[in-house]
N, C-alpha and C positions, 0 to 999 in steps of 0.2 A: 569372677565370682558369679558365673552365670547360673539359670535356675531353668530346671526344662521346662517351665511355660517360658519363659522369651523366646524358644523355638517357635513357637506357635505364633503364627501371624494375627495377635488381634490389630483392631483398628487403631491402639493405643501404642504399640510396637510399631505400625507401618509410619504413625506419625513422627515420631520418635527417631526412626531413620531416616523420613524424609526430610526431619527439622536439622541432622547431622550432616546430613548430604548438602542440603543447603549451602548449611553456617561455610561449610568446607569451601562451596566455592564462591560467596561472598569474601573472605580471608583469599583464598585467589585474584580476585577483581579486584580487592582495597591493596594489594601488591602491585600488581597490574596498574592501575591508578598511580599511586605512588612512584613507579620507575618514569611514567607517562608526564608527569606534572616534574619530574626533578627536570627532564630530558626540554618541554616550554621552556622552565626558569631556566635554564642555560640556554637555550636559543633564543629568549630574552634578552638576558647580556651580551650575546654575540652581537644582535642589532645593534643594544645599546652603544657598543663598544665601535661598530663600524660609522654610527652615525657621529662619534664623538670625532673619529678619527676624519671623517668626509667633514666636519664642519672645522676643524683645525687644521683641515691640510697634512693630518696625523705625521707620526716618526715612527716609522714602521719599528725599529731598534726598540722603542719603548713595548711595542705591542705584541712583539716578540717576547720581551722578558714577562709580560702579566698570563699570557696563553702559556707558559712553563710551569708559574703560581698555582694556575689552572689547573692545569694536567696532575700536577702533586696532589693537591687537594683534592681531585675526582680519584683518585689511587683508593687516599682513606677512606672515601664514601663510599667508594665501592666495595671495597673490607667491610665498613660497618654493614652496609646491604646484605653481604652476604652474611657476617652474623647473624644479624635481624632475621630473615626467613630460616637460616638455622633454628632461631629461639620458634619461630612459629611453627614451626615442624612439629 
């Protein structure tokens, strides 16, 4: 529903685009951010998990079947991921 003055570059149009150009790649960076903090919080629990195992003398057999848990449940997140930036699209 455009009008031919928004052709026209006022000062009120250029801000206008530069406030949309912005928003667009703050919503890039809060993505960015987001994939960056899940990718910590699992390399978190990976220490977590090797210091449990180095202070127990671990059973690898066990650490085996939790890193499987793992792997299933990063599958779905990663499905919801990719929804989610679908929906932001």
């Amino acid at each position: 529903m455009g009008c031919a003055i928004s052709k026209f570059d006022s000062d009120v149009i250029l801000q206008c685009k530069e406030r949309r150009n912005l928003i667009k790649k703050a919503v890039g960076c809060r993505e960015d951010f987001t994939i960056a903090h899940e990718a910590y919080i699992q390399t978190l629990k990976n220490v977590g998990r090797a210091l449990r195992m180095f202070s127990e003398g671990g059973d690898e057999d066990e650490d085996e079947e939790e890193e499987k848990e793992e792997k299933e449940g990063e599958g779905e997140k990663e499905e919801e991921d990719t929804i989610l930036k679908q929906k932001l699209k």
